[in-house]
N, C-alpha and C positions, 0 to 999 in steps of 0.2 A: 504493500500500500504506500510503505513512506517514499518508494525508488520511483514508482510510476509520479506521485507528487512532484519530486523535484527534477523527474524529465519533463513532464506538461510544462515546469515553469521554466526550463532552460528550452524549451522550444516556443514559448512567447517569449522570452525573451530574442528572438532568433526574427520573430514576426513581425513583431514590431520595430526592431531593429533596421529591415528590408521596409515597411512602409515609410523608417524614416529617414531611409538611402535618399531619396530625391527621384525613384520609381513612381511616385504616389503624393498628391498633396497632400499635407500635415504632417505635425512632428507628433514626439511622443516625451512627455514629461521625463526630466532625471528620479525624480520623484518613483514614477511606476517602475521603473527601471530598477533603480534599488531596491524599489519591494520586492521586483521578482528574483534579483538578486537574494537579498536577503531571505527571502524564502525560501532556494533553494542552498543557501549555503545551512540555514537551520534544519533542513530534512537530512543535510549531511552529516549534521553534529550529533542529530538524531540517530542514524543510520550506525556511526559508530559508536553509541553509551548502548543501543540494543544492539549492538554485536553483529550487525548486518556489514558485509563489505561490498565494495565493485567486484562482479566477475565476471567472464570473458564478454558476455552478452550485453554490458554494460560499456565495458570498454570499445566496445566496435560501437555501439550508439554515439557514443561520446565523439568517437573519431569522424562517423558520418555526421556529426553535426557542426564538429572543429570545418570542416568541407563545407557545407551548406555555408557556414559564417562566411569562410574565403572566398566562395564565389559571389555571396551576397556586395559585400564590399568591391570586389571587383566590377561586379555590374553597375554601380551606384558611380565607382570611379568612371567608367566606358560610359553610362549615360550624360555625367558632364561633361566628357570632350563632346559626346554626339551632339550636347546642346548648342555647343561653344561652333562646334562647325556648322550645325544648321544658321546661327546667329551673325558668324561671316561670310556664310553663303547668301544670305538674305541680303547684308548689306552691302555684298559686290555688286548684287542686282540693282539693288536699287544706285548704286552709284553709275553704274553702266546705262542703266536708263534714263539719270541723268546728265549724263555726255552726251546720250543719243536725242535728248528731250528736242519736242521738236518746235518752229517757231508759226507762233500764231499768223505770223502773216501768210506760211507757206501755206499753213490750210486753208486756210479762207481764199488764198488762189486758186488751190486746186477744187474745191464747192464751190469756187463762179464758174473755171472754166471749163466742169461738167454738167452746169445746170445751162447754161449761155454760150456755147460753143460757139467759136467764128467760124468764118463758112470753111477755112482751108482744116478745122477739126472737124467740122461735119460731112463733109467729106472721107475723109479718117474712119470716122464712125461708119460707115456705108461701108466700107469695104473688110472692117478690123473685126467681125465674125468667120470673115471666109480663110478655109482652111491652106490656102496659098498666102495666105497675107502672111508678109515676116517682122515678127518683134525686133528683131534687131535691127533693120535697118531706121527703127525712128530716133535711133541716138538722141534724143533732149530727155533729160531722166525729167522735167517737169510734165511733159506730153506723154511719157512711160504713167506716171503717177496717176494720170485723170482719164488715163487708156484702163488700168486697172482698176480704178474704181469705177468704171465705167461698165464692169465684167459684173460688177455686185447688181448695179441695177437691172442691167438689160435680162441679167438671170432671175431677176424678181427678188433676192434675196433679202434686200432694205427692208420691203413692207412686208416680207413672210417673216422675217425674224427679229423687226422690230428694233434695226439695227439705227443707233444716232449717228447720222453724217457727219457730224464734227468727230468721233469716233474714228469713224472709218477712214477719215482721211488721216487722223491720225495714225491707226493701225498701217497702212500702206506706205507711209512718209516713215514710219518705225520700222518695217517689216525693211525698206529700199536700207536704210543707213545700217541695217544689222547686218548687212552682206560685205564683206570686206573687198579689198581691189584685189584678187584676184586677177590671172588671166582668162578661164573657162567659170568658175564656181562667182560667180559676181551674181549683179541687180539682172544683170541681161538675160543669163542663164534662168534664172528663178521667174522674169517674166515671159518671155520664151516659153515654159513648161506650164504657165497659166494659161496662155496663152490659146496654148493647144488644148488644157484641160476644158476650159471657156467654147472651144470651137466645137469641140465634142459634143458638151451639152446641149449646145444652139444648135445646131447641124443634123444634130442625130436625134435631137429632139429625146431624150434620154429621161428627162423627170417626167415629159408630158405622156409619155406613150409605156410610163411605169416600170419601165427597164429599174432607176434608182427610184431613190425618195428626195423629196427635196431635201431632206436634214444629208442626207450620204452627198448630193450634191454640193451643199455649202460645204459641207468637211472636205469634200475634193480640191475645191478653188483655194478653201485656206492652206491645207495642205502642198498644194504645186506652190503656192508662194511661200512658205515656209521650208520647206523642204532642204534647203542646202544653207541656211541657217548658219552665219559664224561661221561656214568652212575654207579653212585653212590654205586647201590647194595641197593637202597630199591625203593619202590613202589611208584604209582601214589597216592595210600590211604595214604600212610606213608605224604608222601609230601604235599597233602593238608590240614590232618589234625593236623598236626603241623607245618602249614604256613611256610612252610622254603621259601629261596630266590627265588626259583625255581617256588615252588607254586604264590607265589606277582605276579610273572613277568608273567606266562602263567596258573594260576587256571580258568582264567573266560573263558576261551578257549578249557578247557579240552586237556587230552591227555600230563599230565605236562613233563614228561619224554623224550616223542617223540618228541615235539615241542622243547624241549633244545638242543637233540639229530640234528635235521635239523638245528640251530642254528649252532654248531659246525662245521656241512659239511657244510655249506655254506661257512662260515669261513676259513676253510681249500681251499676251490675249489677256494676261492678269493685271495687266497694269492698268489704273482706273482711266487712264485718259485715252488708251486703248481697246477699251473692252466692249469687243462688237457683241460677245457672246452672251452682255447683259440682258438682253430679252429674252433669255432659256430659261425653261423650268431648269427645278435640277433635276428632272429627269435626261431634260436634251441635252444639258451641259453635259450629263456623262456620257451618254451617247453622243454626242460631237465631239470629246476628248478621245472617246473610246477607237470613232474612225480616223480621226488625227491618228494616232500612235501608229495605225495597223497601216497608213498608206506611206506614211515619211520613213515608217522603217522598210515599207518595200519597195521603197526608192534603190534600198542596194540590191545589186545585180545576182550576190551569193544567193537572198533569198527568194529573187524572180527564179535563178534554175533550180532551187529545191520543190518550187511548185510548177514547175513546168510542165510536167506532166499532166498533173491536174487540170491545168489552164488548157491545154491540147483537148481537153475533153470536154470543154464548153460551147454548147452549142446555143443557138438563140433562142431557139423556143422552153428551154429549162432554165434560163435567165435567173427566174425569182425564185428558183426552188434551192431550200439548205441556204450550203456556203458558196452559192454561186455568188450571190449578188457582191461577195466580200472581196471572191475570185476575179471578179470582173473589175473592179475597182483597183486590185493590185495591178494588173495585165493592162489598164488602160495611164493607171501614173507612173507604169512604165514605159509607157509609147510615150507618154509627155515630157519624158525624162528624156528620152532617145531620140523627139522628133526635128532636131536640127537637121539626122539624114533624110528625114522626105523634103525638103526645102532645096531650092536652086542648087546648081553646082558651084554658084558664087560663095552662096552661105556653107554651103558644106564645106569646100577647101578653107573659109576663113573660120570653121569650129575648128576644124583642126589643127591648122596654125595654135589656135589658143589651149585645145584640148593637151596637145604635144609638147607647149610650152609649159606647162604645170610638170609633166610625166616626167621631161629632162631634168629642172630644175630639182625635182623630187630624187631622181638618180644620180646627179651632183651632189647631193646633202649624203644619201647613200653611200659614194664613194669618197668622201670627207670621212666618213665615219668608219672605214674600212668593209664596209659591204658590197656586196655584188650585187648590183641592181637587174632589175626582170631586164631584157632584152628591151622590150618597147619602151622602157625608162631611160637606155641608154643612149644619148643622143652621138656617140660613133659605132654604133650597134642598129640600130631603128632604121629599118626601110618604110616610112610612113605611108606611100603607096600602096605595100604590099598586104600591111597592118591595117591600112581600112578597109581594100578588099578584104581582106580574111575578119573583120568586123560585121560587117555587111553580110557575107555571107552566112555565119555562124551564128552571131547576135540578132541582129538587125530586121535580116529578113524573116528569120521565123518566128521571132515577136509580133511583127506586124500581118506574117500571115492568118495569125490565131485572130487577130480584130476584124481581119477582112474574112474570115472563116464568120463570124458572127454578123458582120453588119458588112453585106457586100457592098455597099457604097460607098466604101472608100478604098476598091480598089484600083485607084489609082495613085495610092501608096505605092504599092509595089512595083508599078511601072516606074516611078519615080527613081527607088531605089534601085532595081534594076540599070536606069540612065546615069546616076552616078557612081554606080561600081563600075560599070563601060569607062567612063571619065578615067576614074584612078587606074584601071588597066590600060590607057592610052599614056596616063603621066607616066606609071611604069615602065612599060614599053620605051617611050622615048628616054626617059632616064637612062635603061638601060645601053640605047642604041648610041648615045652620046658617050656612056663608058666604055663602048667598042672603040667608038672612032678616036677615042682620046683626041686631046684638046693641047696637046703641048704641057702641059704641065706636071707635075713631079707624081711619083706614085706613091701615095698612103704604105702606112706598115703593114697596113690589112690587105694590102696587094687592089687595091684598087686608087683610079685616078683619083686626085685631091684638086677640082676647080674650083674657081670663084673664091668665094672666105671662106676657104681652109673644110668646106664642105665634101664630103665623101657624095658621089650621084647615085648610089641607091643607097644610101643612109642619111638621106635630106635633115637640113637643119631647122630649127622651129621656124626660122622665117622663112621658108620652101625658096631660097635665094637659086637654089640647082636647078631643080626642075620647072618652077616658075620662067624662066628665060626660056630654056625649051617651047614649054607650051603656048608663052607669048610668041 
């Protein structure tokens, strides 16, 4: 009777102890604490005048509770750092969003000059659903800004979700300065991929004819403009294998890139002077958070070919049934992701100049570092020609044939791409035919001729300086 006594009180003592680690608001008096002290040091004094001692069954209690103590205090310790870094996680954000803050006069520009267009934007506007029309070529990031919020209304999105205009122009004006200068992963890149996501909708008529929902469609547009969020300009390989900050925080998760990327958007979509999402229940908010996460993380390419399969097996009329609709949304922000190759041959060769020029730069940093960079990273390695054929054919075209497998109207995708891998089989070709003829000048160690600046002719440099004279 007296052993079980003073183990109940050494295990409140244990209890209370853990509620008043910093697990749990409230403390617990010194007061109680010595009582149960005191209580059990009396059961002990007890325990020896009746002749009772600890035995073995007593000593192992004691031992698993000496344990329970040390992880109790450990956890108590590990929850203050955890507080301590959620506290300066919070306040980088908010500092970061104060750098990014954006200035009232820009918005109030960009709300005139989408409600009031001059004739040479509306104009713009007439053309800027069709799926030939190219984001990139409008270069003015203020014409970019009121192009994209221009995507929120024509979709209906404003009055279905209740969204405040002074918001949303904020949101788009936050969303443009959160992309860094990059040469490919910029504002251009991210508008670009709305672009097309926006074209899709309209074009295909997508929420009208109940393919999606409108909620899955607003999470689409937000998502294509979020999507590359804060990125850096090198890879998910780069990042993990030289553990940078990024890699610590989201490696054992996979997907380092994307997961930083929805980090960003959420941050931005939280900010009060941001937050379009304020007209959601919190039913929708979870559900528009929930399709954010599943489409920015299937931005990367790892997890388009782990569902590739599945995607092959989408057909149009099973659309809305299960995890189709989820399927189709992965497979379509990946063609928005990709659709620089159905665009001109002008815009194609100049993604690649910029695509190439991150991949080099990234394999410079590699060989700084003593590693061997992939092939297509090495810029006296990388036949760029040869590399977008073999893109094109392998990536490219059997992505977009699953979309045209479902919505044959837009198979004039594939003719598209089809005309610019012909293209890059002519750059190559001539490349090559110009390293037959050699040109007088010295031969590389790699046994091929070295023309122009120091450029190898089938291992073009990011500024296509080789083959670019060719083709002109």
């Amino acid at each position: 009777m007296g052993k079980s006594c003073c183990l109940h009180s050494l295990y409140r003592i244990a209890i209370k102890s853990h509620k008043s680690s910093g697990c749990r608001q409230g403390t617990v008096s010194n007061e109680e604490e010595e009582k149960d002290v005191a209580e059990c040091v009396g059961h002990r004094i007890e325990f020896e005048l009746s002749g009772f001692h600890f035995d073995k069954c007593d000593e192992e209690v004691a031992t698993a509770f000496s344990v329970y103590c040390g992880i109790s205090i450990m956890h108590a310790l590990v929850h203050k750092q955890v507080q301590k870094a959620e506290a300066r996680y919070k306040l980088s954000q908010e500092l970061l969003l104060y750098h990014m803050k954006v200035p009232d006069m820009e918005v109030n520009h960009a709300l005139e000059a989408v409600k009031e267009p001059d004739r040479e934007q509306a104009e713009l506007y007439r053309t800027f659903p069709r799926f030939d029309f190219c984001p990139r070529d409008v270069k003015d990031h203020a014409i970019s800004v009121q192009l994209a919020m221009r995507m929120f209304y024509d979709l209906n999105f404003v009055g279905s979700f209740k969204i405040h205009e002074n918001k949303l122009a904020r949101f788009v004006l936050l969303v443009q300065k959160g992309y860094r200068d990059t040469p490919y992963h910029n504002w251009w890149h991210a508008f670009s991929v709305a672009h097309f996501a926006y074209s899709l909708m309209m074009n295909l008529r997508l929420i009208e004819r109940g393919i999606i929902t409108k909620m899955q469609g607003f999470s689409f547009l937000i998502a294509a403009f979020c999507h590359d969020l804060d990125h850096r300009g090198i890879s998910n390989s780069y990042q993990t294998q030289t553990s940078s900050p990024l890699a610590r925080l989201y490696s054992s998760e996979g997907s380092v890139n994307e997961r930083h990327h929805l980090s960003q958007a959420i941050c931005i979509l939280n900010d009060s002077s941001s937050k379009i999402l304020d007209g959601l229940s919190t039913t929708e908010f979870k559900e528009c958070i929930d399709y954010l996460r599943e489409l920015i993380l299937a931005t990367d390419l790892a997890n388009h070919f782990r569902i590739l399969p599945r995607l092959k097996k989408l057909r149009s009329e099973y659309l809305t049934e299960g995890s189709n609709q989820r399927l189709l949304l992965s497979l379509m922000i990946t063609c928005c992701d990709l659709n620089d190759q159905i665009k001109s041959w002008k815009t194609v060769q100049h993604v690649a100049h910029l695509v190439y020029a991150e991949f080099f730069a990234e394999g410079d940093l590699e060989k700084q570092m003593g590693l061997r960079p992939n092939a297509m990273m090495d810029r006296k390695k990388a036949c760029i020609p040869m590399l977008q054929i073999e893109f094109l054919t392998t990536v490219i075209r059997p992505t977009f044939e699953i979309l045209v497998q479902i919505f044959p109207e837009t198979s004039s995708f594939l003719d598209t791409i089809d005309s610019n891998r012909e293209q890059w089989e002519v750059v190559r070709n001539r490349a090559a035919q110009q390293q037959q003829q050699g040109n007088g000048n010295e031969t590389a160690d790699n046994g091929a001729t070295e023309p122009c600046n120091g450029c190898n002719a089938t291992a073009e440099c990011c500024d296509f300086t080789c083959y670019t004279k060719v083709n002109d």
